[in-house]
N, C-alpha and C positions, 0 to 999 in steps of 0.2 A: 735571328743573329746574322744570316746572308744579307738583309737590307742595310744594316749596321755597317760593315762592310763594305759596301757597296757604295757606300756615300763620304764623300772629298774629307780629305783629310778635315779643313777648315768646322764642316760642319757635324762630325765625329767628334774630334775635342770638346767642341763646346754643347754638343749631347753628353756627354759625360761630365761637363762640366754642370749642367742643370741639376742631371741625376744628381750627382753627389752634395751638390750643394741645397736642395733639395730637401734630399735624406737630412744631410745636415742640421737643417733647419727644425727640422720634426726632432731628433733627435734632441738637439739641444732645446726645445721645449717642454719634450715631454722628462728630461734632468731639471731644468730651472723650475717644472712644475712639482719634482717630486722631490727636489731638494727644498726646497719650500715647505713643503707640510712636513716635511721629514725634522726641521729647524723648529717649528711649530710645537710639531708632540714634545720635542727636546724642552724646548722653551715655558711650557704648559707646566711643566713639574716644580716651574720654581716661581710660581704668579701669588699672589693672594686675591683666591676666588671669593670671597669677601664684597672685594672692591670690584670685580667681574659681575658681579652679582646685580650688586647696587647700581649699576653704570646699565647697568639690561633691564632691570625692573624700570629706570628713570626712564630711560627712550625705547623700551621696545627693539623692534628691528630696525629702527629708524635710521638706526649707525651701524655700520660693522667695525668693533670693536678687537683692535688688534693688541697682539700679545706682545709687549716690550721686553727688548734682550737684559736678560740680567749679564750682572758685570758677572767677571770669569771667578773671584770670589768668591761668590755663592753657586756656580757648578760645582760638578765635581770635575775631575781629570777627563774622563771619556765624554762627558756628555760635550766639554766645553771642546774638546777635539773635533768631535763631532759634526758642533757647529761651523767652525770654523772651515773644516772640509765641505760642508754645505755652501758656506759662503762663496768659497773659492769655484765651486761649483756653478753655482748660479749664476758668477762672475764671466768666469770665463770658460765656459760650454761653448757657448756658441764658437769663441775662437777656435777651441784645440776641436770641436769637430768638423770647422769649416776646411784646416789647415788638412786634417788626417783625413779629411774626402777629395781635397785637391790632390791631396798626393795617389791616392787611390787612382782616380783619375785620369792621371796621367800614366800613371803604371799599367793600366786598364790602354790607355792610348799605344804605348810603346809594346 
């Protein structure tokens, strides 16, 4: 912490600007990773494995076969909530944690 300290304003700030934005980074990864599968398992309840089936036994692993969003419709109320909080997630993570690490940050500077 004394070496921290120690060093120019200039080069202080933008140590804490790396860190956080950094952190950031990882953070909003490991959210767009896990709101992804989290939309998936959602999404998985309303497929017809059938047609999953048939599409796996024809190529194998050949393809990676993704699960298409049904319309809201056929959710129910929470699932389609849900998704939709996923979405936004996925979306914009990376912003709202790049912005709440700047601010971090600089609070950390001052």
């Amino acid at each position: 912490m004394e070496k921290i300290r120690n060093l120019s304003l200039k080069k202080t700030i933008l140590l804490y600007f790396v860190i956080s934005l950094t952190a950031a980074f990882l953070l909003s990864g490991f959210t767009v990773h896990f709101a992804g599968n989290m939309q998936n398992k959602i999404w998985e309840k309303y497929i017809d494995y059938a047609d999953y089936t048939d599409v796996f036994q024809q190529y194998g692993k050949k393809y990676e076969i993704e699960i298409s969003r049904p319309n809201q419709s056929q959710m129910n109320r929470l699932d389609y909530h849900l998704s939709e909080m996923c979405d936004f997630m996925e979306t914009y993570s990376v912003l709202i944690f790049s912005i709440v690490g700047s601010v971090v940050a600089v609070f950390f500077f001052y």
